[in-house]
C-alpha positions, 0 to 999 in steps of 0.5 A: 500500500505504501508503495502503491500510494508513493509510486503508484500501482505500475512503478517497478518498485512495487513489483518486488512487493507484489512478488512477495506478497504473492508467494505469501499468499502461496504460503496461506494455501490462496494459490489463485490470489498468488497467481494473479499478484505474480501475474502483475509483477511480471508485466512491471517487470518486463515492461520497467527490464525488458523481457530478457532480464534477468529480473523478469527470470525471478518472476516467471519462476514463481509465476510458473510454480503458482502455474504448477499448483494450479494443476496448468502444467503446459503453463507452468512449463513456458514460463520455467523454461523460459525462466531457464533461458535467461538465468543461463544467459545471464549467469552462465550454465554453471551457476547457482541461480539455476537451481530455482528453475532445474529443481522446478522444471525436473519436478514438472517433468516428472508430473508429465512423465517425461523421466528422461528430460526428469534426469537430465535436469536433475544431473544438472542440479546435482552438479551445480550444488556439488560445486557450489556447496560441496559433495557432502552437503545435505541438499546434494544428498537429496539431488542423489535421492531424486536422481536415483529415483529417476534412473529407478523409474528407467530401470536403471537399477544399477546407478539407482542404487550407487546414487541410493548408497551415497545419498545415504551416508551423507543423509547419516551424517545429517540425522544420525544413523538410527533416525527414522528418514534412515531407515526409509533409506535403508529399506528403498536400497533393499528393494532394489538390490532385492531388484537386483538378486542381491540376497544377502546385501538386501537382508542386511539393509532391512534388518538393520532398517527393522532394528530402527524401526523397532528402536523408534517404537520402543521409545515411543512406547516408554514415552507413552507410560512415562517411563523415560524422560529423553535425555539431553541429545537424545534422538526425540521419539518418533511421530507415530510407529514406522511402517515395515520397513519394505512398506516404506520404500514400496509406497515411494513415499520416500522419493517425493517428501525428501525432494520436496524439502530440497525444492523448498531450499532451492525456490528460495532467491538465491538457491540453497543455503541461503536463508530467508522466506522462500522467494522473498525479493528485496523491496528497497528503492527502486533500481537506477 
C-alpha cells in the first residue's frame, strides 16, 4: 500500500512487493490470489527490464510454480523454461541461480512423465550444488535421492542404487544413523538390490532398517507410560510407529517428501543455503 500510494500501482518498485506478497499468499494455501499478484509483477517487470532480464527470470519462476499448483502444467512449463533461458544467459550454465528453475522444471517433468528430460535436469542440479556447496552437503544428498529415483523409474537399477548408497551416508551424517528418514533409506536400497538378486546385501539393509524401526517404537512406547524422560541429545521419539520397513520404500513415499524439502531450499532467491522466506525479493528503492 505504501508503495502503491508513493509510486503508484505500475512503478517497478512495487513489483518486488507484489512478488512477495504473492508467494505469501502461496504460503496461506490462496494459490489463485498468488497467481494473479505474480501475474502483475511480471508485466512491471518486463515492461520497467525488458523481457530478457534477468529480473523478469525471478518472476516467471514463481509465476510458473503458482502455474504448477494450479494443476496448468503446459503453463507452468513456458514460463520455467523460459525462466531457464535467461538465468543461463545471464549467469552462465554453471551457476547457482539455476537451481530455482532445474529443481522446478525436473519436478514438472516428472508430473508429465517425461523421466528422461526428469534426469537430465536433475544431473544438472546435482552438479551445480556439488560445486557450489560441496559433495557432502545435505541438499546434494537429496539431488542423489531424486536422481536415483529417476534412473529407478528407467530401470536403471544399477546407478539407482550407487546414487541410493551415497545419498545415504551423507543423509547419516545429517540425522544420525538410527533416525527414522534412515531407515526409509535403508529399506528403498533393499528393494532394489532385492531388484537386483542381491540376497544377502538386501537382508542386511532391512534388518538393520527393522532394528530402527523397532528402536523408534520402543521409545515411543516408554514415552507413552512415562517411563523415560529423553535425555539431553537424545534422538526425540518418533511421530507415530514406522511402517515395515519394505512398506516404506514400496509406497515411494520416500522419493517425493525428501525432494520436496530440497525444492523448498532451492525456490528460495538465491538457491540453497541461503536463508530467508522462500522467494522473498528485496523491496528497497527502486533500481537506477
Amino acid at each position: 500500500a505504501i508503495n502503491d500510494q508513493e509510486y503508484g500501482p505500475d512503478h517497478r518498485a512495487v513489483a518486488n512487493t507484489l512478488l512477495n506478497l504473492g508467494n505469501v499468499y502461496g504460503c496461506l494455501g490462496d494459490v489463485e490470489r498468488k497467481r494473479d499478484l505474480l501475474v502483475r509483477s511480471l508485466r512491471i517487470k518486463q515492461r520497467e527490464y525488458g523481457l530478457e532480464h534477468v529480473e523478469v527470470s525471478k518472476a516467471l519462476v514463481s509465476l510458473g510454480n503458482a502455474y504448477g499448483d494450479l494443476g496448468m502444467l503446459e503453463e507452468q512449463r513456458d514460463l520455467l523454461e523460459r525462466a531457464l533461458r535467461i538465468q543461463r544467459r545471464h549467469f552462465g550454465p554453471g551457476h547457482r541461480e539455476l537451481l530455482s528453475s532445474l529443481t522446478g522444471l525436473s519436478t514438472l517433468y516428472d508430473r508429465l512423465g517425461d523421466i528422461p528430460r526428469k534426469r537430465d535436469l536433475l544431473e544438472q542440479s546435482l552438479r551445480i550444488m556439488e560445486t557450489s556447496f560441496g559433495c557432502e552437503h545435505y541438499n546434494v544428498g537429496i539431488i542423489l535421492a531424486a536422481l536415483a529415483e529417476a534412473h529407478g523409474q528407467l530401470g536403471e537399477l544399477e546407478r539407482k542404487v550407487e546414487l541410493l548408497e551415497r545419498s545415504l551416508c551423507i543423509i547419516e551424517k545429517k540425522f544420525g544413523p538410527e533416525h527414522s528418514n534412515i531407515a526409509v533409506y535403508l529399506a528403498e536400497i533393499a528393494q532394489t538390490y532385492d531388484r537386483l538378486g542381491r540376497t544377502e546385501r538386501r537382508d542386511e539393509l532391512i534388518r538393520r532398517a527393522k532394528e530402527i524401526e523397532e528402536l523408534h517404537q520402543r521409545r515411543q512406547e516408554a514415552a507413552r507410560v512415562g517411563e523415560e524422560r529423553p535425555s539431553r541429545g537424545a534422538l526425540p521419539a518418533a511421530v507415530g510407529p514406522l511402517p515395515e520397513a519394505v512398506a516404506i520404500a514400496s509406497s515411494r513415499r520416500w522419493a517425493p517428501l525428501l525432494w520436496a524439502s530440497c525444492r523448498r531450499r532451492c525456490s528460495r532467491r538465491g538457491g540453497p543455503g541461503r536463508g530467508g522466506p522462500v522467494g522473498i525479493a528485496p523491496t528497497g528503492p527502486p533500481l537506477a
